[in-house]
DRENVOTI-958689 format. One line per 10 residues: number of its first residue (from 1); for each residue y, z, x of C-alpha. Coordinates in steps of 0.2 Angstrom, whole numbers. Layout:
! DRENVOTI-958689
NUM = Y:Z:X  ...
***
This chain:
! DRENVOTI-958689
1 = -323:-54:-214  -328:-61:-196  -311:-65:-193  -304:-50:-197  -313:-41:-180  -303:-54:-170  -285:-49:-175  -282:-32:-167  -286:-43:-151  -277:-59:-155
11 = -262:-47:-159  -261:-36:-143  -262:-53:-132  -248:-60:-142  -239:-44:-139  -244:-46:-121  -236:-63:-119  -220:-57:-130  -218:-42:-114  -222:-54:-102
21 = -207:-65:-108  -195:-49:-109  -200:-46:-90  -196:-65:-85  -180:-63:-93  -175:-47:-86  -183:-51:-68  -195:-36:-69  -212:-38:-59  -226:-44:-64
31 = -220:-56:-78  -231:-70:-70  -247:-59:-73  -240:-52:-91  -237:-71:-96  -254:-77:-89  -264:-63:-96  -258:-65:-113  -257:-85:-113  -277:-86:-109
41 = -284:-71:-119  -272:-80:-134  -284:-97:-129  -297:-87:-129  -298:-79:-144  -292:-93:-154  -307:-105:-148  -318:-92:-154  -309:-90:-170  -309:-107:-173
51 = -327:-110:-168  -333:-96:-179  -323:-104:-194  -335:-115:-205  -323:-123:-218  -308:-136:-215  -315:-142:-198  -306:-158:-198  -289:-148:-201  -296:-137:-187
61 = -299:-151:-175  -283:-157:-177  -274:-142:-176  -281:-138:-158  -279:-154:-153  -261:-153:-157  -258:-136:-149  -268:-142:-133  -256:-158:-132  -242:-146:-132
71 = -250:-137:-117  -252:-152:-107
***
């Protein structure tokens, strides 16, 4: 149930960073900002939803150390 108060927010910054990509592509303003915006609320609410989760934290560790990786 905790989780379920972080998805209306993890789903408007992925929606965010989905309009930030269609303004890169069509050369609109203020793609950078759109990109950037979504990108760190998306790592920001995924920490918390990861810190919050109790069960499978070796699965966990290791899924956000591959997504960092991929980052870097």
């Amino acid at each position: 149930m905790k989780t379920k108060i972080l998805t209306f927010p993890l789903r408007l910054s992925v929606i965010v960073l989905i309009f930030g990509a269609l303004f890169k592509i069509m050369h609109w303003p203020f793609a950078n900002n759109l990109m950037l915006i979504g990108a760190v609320s998306l790592a920001i609410l995924y920490t918390i939803r990861f810190i919050k989760k109790k069960e499978e934290i070796f699965i966990r560790l290791c899924k956000i150390s591959f997504s960092l990786s991929l980052g870097f």
